[in-house]
C-alpha positions as CSV (number, residue, x, y, z in Angstrom):
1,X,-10.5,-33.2,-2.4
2,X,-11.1,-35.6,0.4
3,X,-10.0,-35.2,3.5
4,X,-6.4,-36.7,4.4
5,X,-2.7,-36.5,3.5
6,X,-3.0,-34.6,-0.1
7,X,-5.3,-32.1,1.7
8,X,-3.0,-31.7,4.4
9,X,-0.3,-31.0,2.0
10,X,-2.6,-28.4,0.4
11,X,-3.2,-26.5,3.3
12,X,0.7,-26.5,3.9
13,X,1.6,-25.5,1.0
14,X,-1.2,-22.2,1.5
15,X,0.5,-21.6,5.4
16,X,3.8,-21.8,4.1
17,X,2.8,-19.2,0.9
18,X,1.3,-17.0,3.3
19,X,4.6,-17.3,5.7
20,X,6.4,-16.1,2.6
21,X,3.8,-13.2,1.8
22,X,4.0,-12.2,5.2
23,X,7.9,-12.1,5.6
24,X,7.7,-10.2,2.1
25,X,5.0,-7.5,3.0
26,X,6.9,-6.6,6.1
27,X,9.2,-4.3,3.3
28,X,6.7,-2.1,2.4
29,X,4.5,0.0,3.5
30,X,1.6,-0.4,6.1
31,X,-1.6,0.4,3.9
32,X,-0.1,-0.9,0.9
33,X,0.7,-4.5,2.5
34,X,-2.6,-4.3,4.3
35,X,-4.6,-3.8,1.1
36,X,-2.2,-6.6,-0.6
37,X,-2.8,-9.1,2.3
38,X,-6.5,-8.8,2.3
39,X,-7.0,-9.0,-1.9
40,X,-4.3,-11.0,-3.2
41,X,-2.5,-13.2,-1.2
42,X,-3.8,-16.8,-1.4
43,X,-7.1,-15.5,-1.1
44,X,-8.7,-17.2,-4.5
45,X,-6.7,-21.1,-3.8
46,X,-7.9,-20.8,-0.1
47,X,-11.8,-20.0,-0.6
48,X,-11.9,-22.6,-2.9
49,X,-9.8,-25.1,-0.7
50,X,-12.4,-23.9,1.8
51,X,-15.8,-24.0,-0.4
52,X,-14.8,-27.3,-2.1
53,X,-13.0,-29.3,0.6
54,X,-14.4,-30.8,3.8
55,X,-11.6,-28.6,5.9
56,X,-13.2,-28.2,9.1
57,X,-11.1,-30.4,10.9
58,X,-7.7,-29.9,9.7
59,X,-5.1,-28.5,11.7
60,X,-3.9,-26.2,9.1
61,X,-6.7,-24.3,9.6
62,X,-5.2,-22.7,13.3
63,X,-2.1,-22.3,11.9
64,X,-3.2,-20.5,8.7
65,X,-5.3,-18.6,11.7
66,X,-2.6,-18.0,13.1
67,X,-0.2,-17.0,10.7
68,X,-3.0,-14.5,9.2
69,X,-3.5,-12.7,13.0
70,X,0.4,-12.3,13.7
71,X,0.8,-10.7,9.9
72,X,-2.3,-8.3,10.9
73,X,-0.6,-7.7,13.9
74,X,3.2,-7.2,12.6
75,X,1.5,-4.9,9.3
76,X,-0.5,-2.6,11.7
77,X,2.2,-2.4,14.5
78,X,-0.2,-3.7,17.4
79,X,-1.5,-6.4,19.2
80,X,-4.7,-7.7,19.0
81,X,-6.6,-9.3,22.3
82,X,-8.2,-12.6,22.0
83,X,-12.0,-10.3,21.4
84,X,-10.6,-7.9,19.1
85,X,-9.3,-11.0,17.0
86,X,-12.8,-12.5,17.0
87,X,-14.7,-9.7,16.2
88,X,-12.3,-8.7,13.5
89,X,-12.5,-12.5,11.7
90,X,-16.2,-12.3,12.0
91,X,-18.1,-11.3,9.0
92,X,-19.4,-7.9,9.0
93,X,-23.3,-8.2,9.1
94,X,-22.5,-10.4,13.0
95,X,-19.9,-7.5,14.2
96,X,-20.8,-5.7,17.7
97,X,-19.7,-2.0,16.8
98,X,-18.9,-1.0,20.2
């Protein structure tokens, strides 16, 4: 896909599947919608949105961001400063164990 309005709608369609999943997850229990989140939800359609699709510029992106941190954040009962969000979204061989 190119980039433009079908994209766009793409990555709409992903932030408003993962606004469902999100609202859905908050019925069960912590680990189990934790493991869920991370291995099933949207996961497949957005890597390959993301390894076939010039995406780097599309506004979707921040709000799938965002929609991702504040289900972390509602599933593990915390908040998450701006640092612990970054080094959490970073991939594992660049993380600072601290």
């Amino acid at each position: 896909m190119f980039p433009g309005p079908v994209l766009d709608g793409v990555w709409t369609d992903r932030c408003s599947d993962l606004s469902r999943a999100v609202d859905r997850l908050s019925m069960i229990g912590a680990q189990d919608a934790l493991i869920l989140l991370r291995a099933s939800f949207s996961a497949p359609k957005v890597q390959h949105l993301l390894r076939s699709s010039p995406s780097v510029d599309n506004a979707a992106l921040v709000t799938f961001d965002n929609l991702l941190r504040s289900a972390l954040n509602r599933i593990t009962n915390s908040d998450m400063s701006e640092t612990q969000w970054l080094q959490a979204t970073l991939p594992i061989k660049e993380r600072a164990w601290v």
